[in-house]
C-alpha positions in Angstrom: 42.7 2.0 8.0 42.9 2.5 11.9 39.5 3.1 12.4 38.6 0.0 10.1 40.8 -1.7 12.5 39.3 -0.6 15.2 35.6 -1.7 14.1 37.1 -5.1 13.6 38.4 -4.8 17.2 35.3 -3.9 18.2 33.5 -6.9 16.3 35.4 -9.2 17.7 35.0 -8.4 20.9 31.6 -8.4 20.4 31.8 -12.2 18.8 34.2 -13.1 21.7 31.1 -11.6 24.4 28.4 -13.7 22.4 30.4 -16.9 21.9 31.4 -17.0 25.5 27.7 -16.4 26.2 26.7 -18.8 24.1 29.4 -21.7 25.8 28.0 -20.5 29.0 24.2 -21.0 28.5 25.4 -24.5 26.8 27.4 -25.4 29.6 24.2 -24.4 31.7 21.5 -26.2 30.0 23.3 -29.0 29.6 24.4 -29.3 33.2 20.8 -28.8 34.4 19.5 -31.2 31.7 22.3 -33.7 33.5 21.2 -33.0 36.9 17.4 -33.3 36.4 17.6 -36.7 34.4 20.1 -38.1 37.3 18.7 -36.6 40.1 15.2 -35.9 39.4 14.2 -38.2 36.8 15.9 -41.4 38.2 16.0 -40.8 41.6 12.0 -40.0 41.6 10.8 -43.1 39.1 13.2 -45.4 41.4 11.4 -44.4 44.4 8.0 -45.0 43.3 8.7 -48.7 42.3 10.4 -48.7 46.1 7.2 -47.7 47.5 5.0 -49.9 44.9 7.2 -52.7 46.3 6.6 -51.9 49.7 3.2 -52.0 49.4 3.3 -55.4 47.7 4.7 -56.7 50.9 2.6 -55.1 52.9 -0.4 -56.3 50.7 1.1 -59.7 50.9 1.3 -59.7 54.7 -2.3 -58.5 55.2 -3.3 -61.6 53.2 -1.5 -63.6 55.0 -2.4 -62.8 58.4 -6.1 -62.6 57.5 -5.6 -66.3 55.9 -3.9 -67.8 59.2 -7.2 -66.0 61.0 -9.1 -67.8 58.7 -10.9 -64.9 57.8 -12.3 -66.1 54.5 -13.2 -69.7 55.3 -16.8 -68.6 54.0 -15.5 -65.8 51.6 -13.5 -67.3 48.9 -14.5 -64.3 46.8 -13.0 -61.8 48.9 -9.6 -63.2 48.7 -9.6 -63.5 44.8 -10.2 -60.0 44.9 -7.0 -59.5 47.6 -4.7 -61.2 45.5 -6.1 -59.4 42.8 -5.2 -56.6 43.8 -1.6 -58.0 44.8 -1.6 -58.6 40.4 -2.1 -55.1 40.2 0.7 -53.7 42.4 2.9 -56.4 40.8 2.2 -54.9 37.2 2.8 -51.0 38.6 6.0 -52.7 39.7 7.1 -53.7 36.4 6.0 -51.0 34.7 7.7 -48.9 36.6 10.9 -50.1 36.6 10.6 -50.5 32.9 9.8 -46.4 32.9 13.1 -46.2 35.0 15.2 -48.1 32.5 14.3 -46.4 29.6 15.2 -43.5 30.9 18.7 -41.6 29.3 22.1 -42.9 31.5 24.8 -41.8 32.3 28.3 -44.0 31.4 29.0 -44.8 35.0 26.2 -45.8 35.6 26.2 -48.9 34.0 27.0 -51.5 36.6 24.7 -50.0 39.1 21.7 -50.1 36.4 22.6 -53.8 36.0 22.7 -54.7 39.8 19.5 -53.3 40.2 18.0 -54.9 37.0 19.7 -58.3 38.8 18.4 -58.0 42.2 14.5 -57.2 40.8 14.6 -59.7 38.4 15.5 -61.9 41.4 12.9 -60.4 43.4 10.1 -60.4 41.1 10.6 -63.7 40.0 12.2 -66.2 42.9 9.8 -64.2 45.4 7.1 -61.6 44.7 5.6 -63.9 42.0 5.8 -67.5 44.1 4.8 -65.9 47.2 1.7 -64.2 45.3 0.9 -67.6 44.0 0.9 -69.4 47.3 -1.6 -66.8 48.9 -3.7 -67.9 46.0 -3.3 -71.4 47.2 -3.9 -70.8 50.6 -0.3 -72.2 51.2 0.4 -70.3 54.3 3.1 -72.3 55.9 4.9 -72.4 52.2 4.5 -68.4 52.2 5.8 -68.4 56.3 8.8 -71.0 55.1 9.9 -68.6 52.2 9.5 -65.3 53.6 13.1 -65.1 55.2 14.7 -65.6 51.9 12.1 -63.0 49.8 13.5 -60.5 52.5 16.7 -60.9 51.7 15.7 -60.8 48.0 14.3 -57.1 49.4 17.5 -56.0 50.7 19.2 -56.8 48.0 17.5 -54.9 45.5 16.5 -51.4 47.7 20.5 -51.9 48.7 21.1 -51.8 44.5 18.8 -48.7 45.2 20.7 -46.9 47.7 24.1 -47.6 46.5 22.7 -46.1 42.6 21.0 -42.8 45.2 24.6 -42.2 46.7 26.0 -42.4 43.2 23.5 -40.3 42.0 24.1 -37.8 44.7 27.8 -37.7 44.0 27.3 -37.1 40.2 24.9 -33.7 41.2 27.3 -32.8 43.4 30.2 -32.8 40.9 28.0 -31.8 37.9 27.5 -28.4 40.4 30.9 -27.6 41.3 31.9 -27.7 37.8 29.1 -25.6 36.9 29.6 -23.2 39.4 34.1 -23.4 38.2 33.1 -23.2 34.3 30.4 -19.5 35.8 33.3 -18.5 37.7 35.8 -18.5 34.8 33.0 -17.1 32.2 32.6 -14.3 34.4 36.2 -13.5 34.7 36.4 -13.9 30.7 33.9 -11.4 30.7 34.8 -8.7 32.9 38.7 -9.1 30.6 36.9 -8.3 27.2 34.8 -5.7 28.7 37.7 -4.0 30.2 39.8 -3.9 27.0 36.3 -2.8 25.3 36.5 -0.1 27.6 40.2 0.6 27.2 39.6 0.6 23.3 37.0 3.3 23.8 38.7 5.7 25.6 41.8 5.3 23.3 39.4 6.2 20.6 38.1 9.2 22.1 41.2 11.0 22.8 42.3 9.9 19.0 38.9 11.4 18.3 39.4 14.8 19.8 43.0 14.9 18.7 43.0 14.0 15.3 39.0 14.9 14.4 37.8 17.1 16.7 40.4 19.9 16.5 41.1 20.1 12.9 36.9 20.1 12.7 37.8 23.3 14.9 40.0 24.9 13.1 38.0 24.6 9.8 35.6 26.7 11.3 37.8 29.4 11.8 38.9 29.2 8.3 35.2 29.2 7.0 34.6 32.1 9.4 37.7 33.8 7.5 36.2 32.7 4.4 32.8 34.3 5.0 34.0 37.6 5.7 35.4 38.0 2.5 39.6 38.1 4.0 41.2 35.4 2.2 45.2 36.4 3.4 44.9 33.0 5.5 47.0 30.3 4.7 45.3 27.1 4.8 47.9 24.1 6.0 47.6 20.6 4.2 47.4 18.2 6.5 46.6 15.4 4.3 49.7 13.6 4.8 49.9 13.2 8.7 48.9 9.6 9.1 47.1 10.3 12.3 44.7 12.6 10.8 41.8 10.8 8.8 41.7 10.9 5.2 38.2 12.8 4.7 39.7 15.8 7.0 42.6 15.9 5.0 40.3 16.4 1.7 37.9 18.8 3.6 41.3 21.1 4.0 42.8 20.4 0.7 38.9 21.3 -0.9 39.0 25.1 1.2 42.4 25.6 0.0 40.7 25.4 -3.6 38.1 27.5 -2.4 40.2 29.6 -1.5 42.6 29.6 -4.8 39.3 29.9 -7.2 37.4 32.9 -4.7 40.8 34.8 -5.4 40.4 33.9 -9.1 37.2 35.7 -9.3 38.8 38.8 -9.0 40.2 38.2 -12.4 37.1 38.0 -14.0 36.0 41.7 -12.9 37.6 43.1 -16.2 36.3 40.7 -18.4 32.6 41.0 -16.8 33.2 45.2 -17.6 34.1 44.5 -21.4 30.5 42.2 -21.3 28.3 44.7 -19.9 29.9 47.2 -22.9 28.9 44.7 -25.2 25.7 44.3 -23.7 25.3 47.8 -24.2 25.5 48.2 -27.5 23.2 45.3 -28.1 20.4 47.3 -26.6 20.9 50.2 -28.6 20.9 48.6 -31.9 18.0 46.8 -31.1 16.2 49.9 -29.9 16.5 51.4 -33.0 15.2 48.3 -35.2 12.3 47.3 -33.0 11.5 51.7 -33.9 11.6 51.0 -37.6 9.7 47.4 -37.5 7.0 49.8 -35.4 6.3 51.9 -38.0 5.7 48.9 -40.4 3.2 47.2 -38.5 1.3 50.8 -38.1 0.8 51.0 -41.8 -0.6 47.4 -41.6 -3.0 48.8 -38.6 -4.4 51.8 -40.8 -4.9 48.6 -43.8 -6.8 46.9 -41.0 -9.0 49.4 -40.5 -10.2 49.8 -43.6 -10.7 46.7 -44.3 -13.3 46.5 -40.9 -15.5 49.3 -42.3 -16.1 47.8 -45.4 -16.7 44.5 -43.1 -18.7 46.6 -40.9 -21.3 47.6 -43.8 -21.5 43.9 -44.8 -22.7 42.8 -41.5 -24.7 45.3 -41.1 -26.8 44.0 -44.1 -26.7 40.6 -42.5 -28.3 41.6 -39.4 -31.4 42.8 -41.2 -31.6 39.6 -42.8 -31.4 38.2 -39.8 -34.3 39.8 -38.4 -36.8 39.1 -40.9 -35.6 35.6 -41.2 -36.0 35.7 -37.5 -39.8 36.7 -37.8 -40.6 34.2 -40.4 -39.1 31.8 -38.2 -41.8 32.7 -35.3 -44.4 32.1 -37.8 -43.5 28.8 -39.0 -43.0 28.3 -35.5 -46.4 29.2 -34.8 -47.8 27.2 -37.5 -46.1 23.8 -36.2 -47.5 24.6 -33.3 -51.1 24.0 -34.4 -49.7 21.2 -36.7 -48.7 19.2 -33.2 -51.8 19.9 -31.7 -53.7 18.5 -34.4 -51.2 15.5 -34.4 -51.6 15.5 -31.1 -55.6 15.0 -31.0 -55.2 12.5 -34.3 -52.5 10.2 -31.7 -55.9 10.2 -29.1 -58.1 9.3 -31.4 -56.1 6.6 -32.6 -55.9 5.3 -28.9 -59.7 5.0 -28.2 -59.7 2.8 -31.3 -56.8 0.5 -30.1 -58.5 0.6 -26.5 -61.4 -0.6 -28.4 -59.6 -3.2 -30.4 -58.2 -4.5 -27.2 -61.6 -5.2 -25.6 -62.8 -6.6 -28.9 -60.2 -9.0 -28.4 -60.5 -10.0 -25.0 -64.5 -10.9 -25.9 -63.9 -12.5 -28.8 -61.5 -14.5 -26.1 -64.4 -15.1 -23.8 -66.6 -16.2 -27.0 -63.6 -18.7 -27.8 -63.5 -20.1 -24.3 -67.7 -20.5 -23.9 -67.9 -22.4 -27.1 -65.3 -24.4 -26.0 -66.9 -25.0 -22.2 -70.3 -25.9 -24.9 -68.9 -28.3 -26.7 -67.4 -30.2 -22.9 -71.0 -30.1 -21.5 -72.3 -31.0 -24.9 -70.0 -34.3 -24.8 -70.9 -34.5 -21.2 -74.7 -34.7 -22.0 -74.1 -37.3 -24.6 -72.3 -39.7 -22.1 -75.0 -39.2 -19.3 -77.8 -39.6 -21.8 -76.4 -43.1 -22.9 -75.7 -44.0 -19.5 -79.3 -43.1 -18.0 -81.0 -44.9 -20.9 -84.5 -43.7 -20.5 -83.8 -42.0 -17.0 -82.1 -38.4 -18.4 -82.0 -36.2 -15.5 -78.4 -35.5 -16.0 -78.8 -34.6 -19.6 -81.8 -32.2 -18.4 -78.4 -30.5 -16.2 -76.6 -30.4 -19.5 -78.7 -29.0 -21.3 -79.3 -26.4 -18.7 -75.8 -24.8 -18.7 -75.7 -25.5 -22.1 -78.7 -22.7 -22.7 -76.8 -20.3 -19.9 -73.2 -20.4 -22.2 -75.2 -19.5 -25.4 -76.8 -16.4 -23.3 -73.1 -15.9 -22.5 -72.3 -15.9 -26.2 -75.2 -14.0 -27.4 -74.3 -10.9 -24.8 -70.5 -11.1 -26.0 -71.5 -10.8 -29.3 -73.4 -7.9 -29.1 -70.8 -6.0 -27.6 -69.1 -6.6 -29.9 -70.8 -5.0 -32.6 -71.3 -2.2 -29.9 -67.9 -2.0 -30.1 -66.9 -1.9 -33.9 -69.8 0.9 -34.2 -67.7 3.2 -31.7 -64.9 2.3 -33.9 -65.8 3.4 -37.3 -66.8 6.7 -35.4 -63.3 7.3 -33.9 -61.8 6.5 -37.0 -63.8 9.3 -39.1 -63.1 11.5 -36.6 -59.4 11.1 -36.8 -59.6 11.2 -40.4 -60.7 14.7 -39.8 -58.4 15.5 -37.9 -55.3 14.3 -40.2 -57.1 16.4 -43.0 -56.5 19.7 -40.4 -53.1 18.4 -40.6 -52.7 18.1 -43.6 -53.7 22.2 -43.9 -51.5 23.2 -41.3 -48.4 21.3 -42.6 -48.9 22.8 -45.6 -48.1 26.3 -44.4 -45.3 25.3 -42.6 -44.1 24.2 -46.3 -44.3 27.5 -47.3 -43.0 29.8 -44.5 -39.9 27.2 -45.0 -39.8 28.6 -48.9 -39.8 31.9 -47.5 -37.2 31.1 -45.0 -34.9 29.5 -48.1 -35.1 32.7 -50.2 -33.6 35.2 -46.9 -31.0 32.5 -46.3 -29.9 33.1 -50.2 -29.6 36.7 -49.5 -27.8 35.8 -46.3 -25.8 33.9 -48.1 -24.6 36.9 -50.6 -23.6 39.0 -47.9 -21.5 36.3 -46.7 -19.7 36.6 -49.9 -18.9 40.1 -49.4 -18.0 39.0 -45.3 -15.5 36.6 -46.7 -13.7 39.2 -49.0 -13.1 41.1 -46.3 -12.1 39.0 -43.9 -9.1 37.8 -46.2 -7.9 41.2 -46.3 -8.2 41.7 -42.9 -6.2 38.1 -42.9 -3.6 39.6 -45.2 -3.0 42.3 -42.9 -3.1 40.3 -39.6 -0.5 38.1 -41.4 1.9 40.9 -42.2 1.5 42.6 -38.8 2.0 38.8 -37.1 5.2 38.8 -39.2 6.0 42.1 -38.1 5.1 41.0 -34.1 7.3 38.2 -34.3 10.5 39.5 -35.5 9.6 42.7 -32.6 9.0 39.7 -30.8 12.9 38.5 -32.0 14.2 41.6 -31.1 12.4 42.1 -27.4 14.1 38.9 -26.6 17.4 39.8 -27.9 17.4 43.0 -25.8 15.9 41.6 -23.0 18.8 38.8 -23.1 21.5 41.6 -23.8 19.2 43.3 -19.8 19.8 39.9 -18.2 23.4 39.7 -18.9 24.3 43.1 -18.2 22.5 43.2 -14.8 24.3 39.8 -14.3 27.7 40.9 -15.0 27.0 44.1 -13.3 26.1 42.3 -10.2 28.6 39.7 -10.2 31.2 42.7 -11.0 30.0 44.7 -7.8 29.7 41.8 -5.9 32.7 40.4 -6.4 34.8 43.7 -6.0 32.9 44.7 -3.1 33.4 41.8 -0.8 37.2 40.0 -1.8 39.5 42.5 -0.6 42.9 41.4 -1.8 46.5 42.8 -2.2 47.3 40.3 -5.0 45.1 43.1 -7.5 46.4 46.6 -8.1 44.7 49.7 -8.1 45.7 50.3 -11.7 44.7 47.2 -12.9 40.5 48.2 -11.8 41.0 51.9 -13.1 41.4 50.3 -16.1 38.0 48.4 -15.8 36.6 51.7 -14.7 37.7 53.5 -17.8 36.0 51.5 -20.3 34.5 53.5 -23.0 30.5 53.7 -23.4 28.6 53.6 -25.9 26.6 57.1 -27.0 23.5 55.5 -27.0 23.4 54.5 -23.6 20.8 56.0 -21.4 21.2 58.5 -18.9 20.1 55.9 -15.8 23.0 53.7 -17.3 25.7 56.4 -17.4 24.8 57.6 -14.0 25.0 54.5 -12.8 28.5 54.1 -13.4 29.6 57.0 -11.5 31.0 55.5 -8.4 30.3 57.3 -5.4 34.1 58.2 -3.0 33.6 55.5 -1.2 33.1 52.9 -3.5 36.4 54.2 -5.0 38.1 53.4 -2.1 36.8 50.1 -1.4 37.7 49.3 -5.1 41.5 50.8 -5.2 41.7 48.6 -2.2 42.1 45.2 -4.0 
């Protein structure tokens, strides 16, 4: 609870630092954002339409002067482009000041916005703009007449001006000292939360090494204790102290367990003695059926054996059958052999007559394509014939290439009976050649006959292979029966080991490093004195001979 008090201390502290920074950098931006649009903004978009009004005079006096020197007598142009330019100053005027209205305000600034929206409205229209106009006219002595009252329009609007500047400069002056009075008390929050912060820490460190630190200390010594097996220390509970957290209470009321179930072990030691007797006798009676189970699966061995010389004779008449089916499998080898060279031979024979059939075809192509080029110059001659009338020089063409195509023709055609000549050769020749085949194959027919007749014997042996091998199965089965429960049995005594070194090691252990009062001397003899089994081996019985000063160490619980 107090340190969950504390945190929230400590978080709001940490909301009162960021608030009041927050309020401060408010208070900041909005003071500057104040200043600037009073005292920047204002005052600088003010000024300019001072100036742009200034030069407007000024502009307006330069007219006039040139027009009473009569400088543009000749140069009407000249002075359109002067008052021109007078048009242009007047409109930066106005824009101006509309830029400086529609800037933000402040409240009190109201009536010194309006005077100076009064006095230029004045201005611009009972002065700048008549006096502009009667430049244009040339209306010098009306401009010299008027000029004393435009002045005072002038004052009367920059005096607007200056009164809204010292107003202006007032407001930055206040908006700064209560600035600089809002820092100033910000700062003094500040330094207040840090120094309770600070008092708040230190607080918690001495709680810390009062109420943490040293009872962190003195379980170390305990677990010192603790680890060098002397377990006489009382362990306080300090659970109930309020100052003392709740998870060092618990760490102390968990070693006082400890300590409570360490000095319980001790009272296991006797009942880890009467399990290693049990474990004892275990082993021995499974020693001696594993023996008898031996002998069984011997008897099933010498069956075995048996069994594989009979087996031994059978495949022994299976290998020679092996061999000569072996050699008649060379020859039939052998003899497909030739039978794939003559099939061989027969496949390039039949080639050269498709080779052959391919070029018959590509000539009969050419023949196709000539007599249908004969009958185009044919049709051609026919046309130029009954065009020329008695004139027939272009038939006389025609008939020409007509003669050359059937030359063409002619030559194709005897290759082609070249052709089929070559191929009624090839083709008796591969006939041949499948009659060869024919031989050979047959051969291979009946080394395969032969072949049949060894597999049969092969076959009869396997017979006498199989009956053996179920015996030799029968056998295999009894001795895997025989295996398993030995199997059974290895795993019983070899649980009965584990548990006996177990509880012999957690007996030694355990008596060897607790020393304790709370246990009398009496109370191990008795553990000591258990009786052993007479099957026991020697290693075992030795074993429990304890040498003088294990004695000692153990009468000292």
């Amino acid at each position: 609870m107090r340190w969950s008090l504390v945190l929230c201390l400590f978080a709001t502290l940490v909301t009162i630092l960021s608030g009041l920074g927050l309020y401060t950098s408010a208070i900041s931006e909005s003071s500057i954002r104040e200043l600037n649009e009073v005292n920047v903004d204002q005052r600088t978009m003010l000024n300019r339409a001072i100036s742009t009004q200034l030069v407007t005079q000024v502009g307006m006096r330069d007219i006039r002067a040139r027009l009473l020197a009569n400088d543009w007598h000749d140069k009407p142009e000249e002075l359109k482009q002067d008052v021109t330019g007078l048009d242009k100053n007047i409109d930066d005027l106005n824009q101006l000041i509309k830029s400086f209205f529609a800037l933000p305000t402040q409240p009190d600034q109201t009536e010194l916005l309006s005077n100076i929206r009064t006095t230029y409205d004045t201005l611009l229209n009972d002065g700048l703009l008549p006096q502009r106009q009667r430049l244009a006219d040339d209306n010098v002595g009306a401009f010299t007449r008027n000029a004393p009252d435009v002045q005072k329009m002038v004052d009367s609007f920059e005096q607007a001006c200056l009164n809204f500047f010292y107003t202006a400069t007032d407001q930055g002056t206040t908006l700064y000292r209560d600035f600089l009075a809002q820092t100033k008390l910000m700062q003094w929050c500040i330094v207040v939360v840090l120094s309770i912060a600070i008092i708040t820490i230190i607080g918690m460190l001495w709680d810390t090494t009062v109420n943490v630190a040293r009872p962190l200390t003195g379980l170390i010594t305990y677990f010192g204790a603790v680890e060098k097996g002397d377990l006489s220390h009382k362990i306080p509970l300090i659970g109930n102290k309020a100052s003392i957290p709740i998870c060092i209470g618990r760490l102390y009321t968990s070693l006082a367990q400890m300590q409570e179930g360490l000095v319980n072990i001790v009272g296991t030691a006797r009942s880890s003695g009467e399990l290693i007797y049990q474990g004892s006798q275990h082993i021995a009676s499974g020693n001696n059926d594993l023996s008898a189970r031996t002998e069984q699966q011997a008897a099933s061995l010498e069956e075995t054996a048996s069994s594989m010389e009979e087996l031994s004779s059978t495949v022994g008449q299976n290998a020679d059958n092996a061999r000569q089916a072996s050699q008649l499998a060379r020859e039939a080898s052998s003899s497909a052999s030739q039978g794939g060279e003559v099939v061989n031979e027969v496949i390039e024979t039949m080639q050269g007559i498709r080779t052959g059939s391919h070029r018959v075809a590509d000539i009969i192509s050419t023949i196709d394509a000539i007599a249908f080029q004969t009958n185009i110059l044919a049709l051609n001659a026919s046309v130029e014939a009954a065009r020329a009338g008695e004139h027939g020089r272009g038939f006389a063409v025609v008939a020409e290439e007509v003669r050359k195509l059937a030359s063409r023709s002619s030559g194709a055609a005897s290759e082609i009976r070249e052709l089929i000549d070559a191929s009624l050769k090839q083709v008796e020749a591969g006939s041949m050649r499948v009659d060869d085949a024919g031989r050979v194959m047959k051969e291979v027919v009946s080394s395969v006959a032969r072949v049949s007749d060894i597999m049969d014997e092969i076959a009869s042996a396997s017979i006498e292979q199989s009956h053996g091998i179920q015996q030799i199965n029968d056998a295999v089965t009894q001795m895997e029966q025989v295996t398993q429960q030995n199997a059974q049995l290895v795993q019983q005594s070899a649980t009965a080991s584990t548990q006996l070194e177990a509880e012999a090691r957690r007996l030694t252990t355990t008596m060897g490093h607790f020393l304790l009062t709370e246990f009398s001397a009496s109370s191990q003899a008795s553990i000591a004195s258990s009786p052993h089994s007479s099957s026991h081996s020697p290693s075992l019985s030795s074993a429990n001979i304890p040498s003088q000063r294990e004695t000692e160490e153990w009468e000292a619980f």
